[in-house]
C-alpha positions as CSV (number, residue, x, y, z in Angstrom):
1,X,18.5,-0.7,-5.7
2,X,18.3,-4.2,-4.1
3,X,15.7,-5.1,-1.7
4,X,17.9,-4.6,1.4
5,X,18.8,-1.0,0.6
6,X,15.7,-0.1,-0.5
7,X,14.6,-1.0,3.7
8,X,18.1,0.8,4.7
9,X,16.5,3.9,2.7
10,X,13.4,3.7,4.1
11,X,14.7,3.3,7.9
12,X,17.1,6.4,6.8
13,X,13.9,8.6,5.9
14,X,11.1,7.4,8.1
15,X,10.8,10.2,10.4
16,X,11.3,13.1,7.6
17,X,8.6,11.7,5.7
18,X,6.6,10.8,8.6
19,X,6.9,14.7,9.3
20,X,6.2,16.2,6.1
21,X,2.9,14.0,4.8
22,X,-0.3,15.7,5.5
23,X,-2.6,12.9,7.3
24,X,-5.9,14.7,5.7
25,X,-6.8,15.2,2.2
26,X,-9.0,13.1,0.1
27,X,-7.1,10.5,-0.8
28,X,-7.7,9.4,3.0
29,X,-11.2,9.9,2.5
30,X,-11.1,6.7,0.0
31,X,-10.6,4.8,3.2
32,X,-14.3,5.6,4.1
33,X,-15.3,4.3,0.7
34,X,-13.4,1.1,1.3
35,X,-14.7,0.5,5.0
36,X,-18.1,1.0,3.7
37,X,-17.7,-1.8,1.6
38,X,-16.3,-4.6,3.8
39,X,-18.7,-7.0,5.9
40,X,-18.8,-5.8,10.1
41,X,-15.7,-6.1,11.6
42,X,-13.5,-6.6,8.8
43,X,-9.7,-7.8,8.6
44,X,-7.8,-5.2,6.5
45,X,-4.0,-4.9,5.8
46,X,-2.5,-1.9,4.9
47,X,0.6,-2.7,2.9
48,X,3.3,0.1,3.2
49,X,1.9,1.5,6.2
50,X,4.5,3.9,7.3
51,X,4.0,5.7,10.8
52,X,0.4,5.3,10.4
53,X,-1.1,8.1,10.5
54,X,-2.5,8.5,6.5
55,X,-3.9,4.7,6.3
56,X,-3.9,2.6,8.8
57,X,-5.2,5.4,11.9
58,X,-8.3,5.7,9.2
59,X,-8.5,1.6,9.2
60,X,-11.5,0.0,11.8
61,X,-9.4,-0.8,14.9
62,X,-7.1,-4.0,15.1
63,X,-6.5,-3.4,11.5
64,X,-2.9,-4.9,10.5
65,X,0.1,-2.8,9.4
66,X,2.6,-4.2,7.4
67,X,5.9,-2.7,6.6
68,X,9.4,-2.8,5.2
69,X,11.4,-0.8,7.7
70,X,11.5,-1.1,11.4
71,X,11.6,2.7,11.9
72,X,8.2,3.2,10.6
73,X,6.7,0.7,12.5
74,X,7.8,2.0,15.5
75,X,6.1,5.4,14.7
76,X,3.4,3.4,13.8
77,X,3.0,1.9,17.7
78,X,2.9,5.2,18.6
79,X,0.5,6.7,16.0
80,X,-1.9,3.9,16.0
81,X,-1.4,1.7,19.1
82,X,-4.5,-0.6,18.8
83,X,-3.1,-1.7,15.6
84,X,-0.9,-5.3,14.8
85,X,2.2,-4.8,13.4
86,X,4.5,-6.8,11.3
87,X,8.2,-5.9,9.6
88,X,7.9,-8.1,6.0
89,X,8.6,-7.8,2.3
90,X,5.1,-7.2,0.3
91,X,6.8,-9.7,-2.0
92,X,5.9,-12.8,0.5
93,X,3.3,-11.6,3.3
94,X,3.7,-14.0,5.9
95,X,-0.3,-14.5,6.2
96,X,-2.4,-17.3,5.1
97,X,-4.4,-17.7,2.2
98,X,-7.5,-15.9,2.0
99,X,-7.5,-14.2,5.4
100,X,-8.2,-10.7,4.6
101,X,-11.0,-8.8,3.6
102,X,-9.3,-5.5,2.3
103,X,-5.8,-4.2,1.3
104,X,-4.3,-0.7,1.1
105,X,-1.0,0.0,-0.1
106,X,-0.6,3.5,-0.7
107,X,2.5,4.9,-2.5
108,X,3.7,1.6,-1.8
109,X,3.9,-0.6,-4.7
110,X,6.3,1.4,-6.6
111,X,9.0,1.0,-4.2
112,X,9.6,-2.5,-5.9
113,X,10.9,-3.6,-9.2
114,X,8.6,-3.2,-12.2
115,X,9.2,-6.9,-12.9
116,X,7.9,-7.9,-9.4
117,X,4.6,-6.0,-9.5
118,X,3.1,-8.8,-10.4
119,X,4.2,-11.2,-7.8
120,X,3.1,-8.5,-5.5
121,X,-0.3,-8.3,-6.8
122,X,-0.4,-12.2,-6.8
123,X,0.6,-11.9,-2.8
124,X,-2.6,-9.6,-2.3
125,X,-4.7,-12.0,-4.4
126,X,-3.2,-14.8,-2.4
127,X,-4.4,-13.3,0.9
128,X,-7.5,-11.7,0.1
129,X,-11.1,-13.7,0.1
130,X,-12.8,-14.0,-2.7
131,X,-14.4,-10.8,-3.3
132,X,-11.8,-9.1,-0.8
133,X,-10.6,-5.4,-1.9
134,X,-7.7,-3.7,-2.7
135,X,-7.3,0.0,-2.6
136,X,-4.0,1.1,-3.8
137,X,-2.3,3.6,-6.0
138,X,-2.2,3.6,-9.5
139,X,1.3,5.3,-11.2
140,X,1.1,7.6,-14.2
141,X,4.3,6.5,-16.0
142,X,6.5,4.2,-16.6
143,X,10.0,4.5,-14.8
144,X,12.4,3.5,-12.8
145,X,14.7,5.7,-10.9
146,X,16.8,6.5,-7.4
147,X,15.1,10.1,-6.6
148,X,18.7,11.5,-4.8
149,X,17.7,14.0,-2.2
150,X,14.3,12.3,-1.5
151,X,13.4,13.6,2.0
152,X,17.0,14.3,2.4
153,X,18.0,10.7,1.2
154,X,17.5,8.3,-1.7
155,X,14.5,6.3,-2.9
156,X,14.1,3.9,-5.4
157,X,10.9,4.1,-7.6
158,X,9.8,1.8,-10.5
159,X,6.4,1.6,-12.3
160,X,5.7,-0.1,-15.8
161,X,3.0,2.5,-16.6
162,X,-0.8,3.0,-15.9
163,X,-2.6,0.4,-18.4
164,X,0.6,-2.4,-17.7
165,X,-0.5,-1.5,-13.8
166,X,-4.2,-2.2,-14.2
167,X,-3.2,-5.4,-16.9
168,X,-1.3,-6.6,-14.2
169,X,-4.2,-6.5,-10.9
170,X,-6.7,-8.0,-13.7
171,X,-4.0,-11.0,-14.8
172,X,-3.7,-11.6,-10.4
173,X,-7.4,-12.3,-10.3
174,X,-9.0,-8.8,-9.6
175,X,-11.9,-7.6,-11.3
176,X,-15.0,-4.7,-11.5
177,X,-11.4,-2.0,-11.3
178,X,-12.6,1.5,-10.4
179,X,-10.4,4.3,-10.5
180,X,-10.4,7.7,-8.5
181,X,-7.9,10.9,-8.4
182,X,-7.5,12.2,-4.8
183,X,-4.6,14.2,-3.6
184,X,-2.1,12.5,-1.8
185,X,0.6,12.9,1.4
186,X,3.0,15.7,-0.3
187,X,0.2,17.9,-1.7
188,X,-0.1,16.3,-5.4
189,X,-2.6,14.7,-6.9
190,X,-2.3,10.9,-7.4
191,X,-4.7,8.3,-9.3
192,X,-6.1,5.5,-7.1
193,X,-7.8,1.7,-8.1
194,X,-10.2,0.0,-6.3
195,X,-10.1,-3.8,-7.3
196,X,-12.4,-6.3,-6.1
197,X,-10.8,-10.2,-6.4
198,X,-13.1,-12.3,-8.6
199,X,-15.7,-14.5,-6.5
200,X,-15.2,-18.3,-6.6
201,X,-16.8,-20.2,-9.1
């Protein structure tokens, strides 16, 4: 699916999904673990961020959301009103270089191309400061698929496996990689990274 119908998908399902995730479970705890350590009164983006309520409600307030689809920013207004909100592509995040302390993108990533996970990792390197986090999720397998009947749509999903995943955040600058399982929105489990970008030299 091309960029533009992977938004029109995502405006199409927004509410459904925004119905059916559970906003507690331990892959929200992570956040805690993330928040505790950032410097006091931190800058954190959460990439992907949906109506709010998993990520970016568990964020310090003011925290930024970022996402593809109008839809679920507007839930997100509601969900999390203290927050700022911008409609972009992860591909090209319209912030400046090194202006962030943290990143989340949960379930996120793999709504792209395989072969543009690494510009998107680049983008987070890009924005983080050195030593800046990024929490994100961290895909089994390799694949890439439209799931037809996804939340009563269709969703495009693309990973080029665990090791190429983790290769690819090392390659954009990030270092000291920890991983975690937690469960996830739709009562799974999932696999998690924490990746701290290298310090300057």
């Amino acid at each position: 699916m091309d960029r533009n119908r992977v938004r029109q998908a995502w405006e199409s399902v927004s509410e459904t999904y925004a119905r059916t995730r559970d906003p507690t479970g331990s892959d929200a705890e992570l956040l805690s673990e993330l928040v505790a350590l950032l410097p006091e009164n931190p800058v954190v983006l959460d990439v992907g961020c949906g109506d709010g309520a998993r990520t970016l409600a568990n964020l310090p307030p003011g925290s930024l959301g970022l996402d593809f689809a109008r839809r679920g920013l507007e839930l997100a207004a509601q969900t999390v009103p203290d927050a700022e909100l911008v409609q972009a592509d992860m591909l090209s995040i319209p912030f400046r270089d090194d202006s962030v302390d943290a990143i989340t993108a949960y379930h996120a990533v793999f709504h792209v191309p395989r072969a543009s996970h690494p510009t998107v990792y680049r983008e987070f390197a890009r924005v983080l400061k050195p030593g800046g986090v990024v929490l994100t999720t961290l895909p089994g397998g390799r694949f890439e698929t439209v799931r037809r009947g996804w939340m009563g749509g269709r969703m495009f999903f693309s990973s080029p496996g665990r090791e190429q995943t983790l290769s690819q955040l090392r390659d954009a600058g990030f270092d000291h990689l920890e991983t975690r399982v937690a469960d996830d929105p739709l009562g799974t489990s999932s696999e998690f990274v924490f990746a701290r970008l290298a310090l300057d030299d």
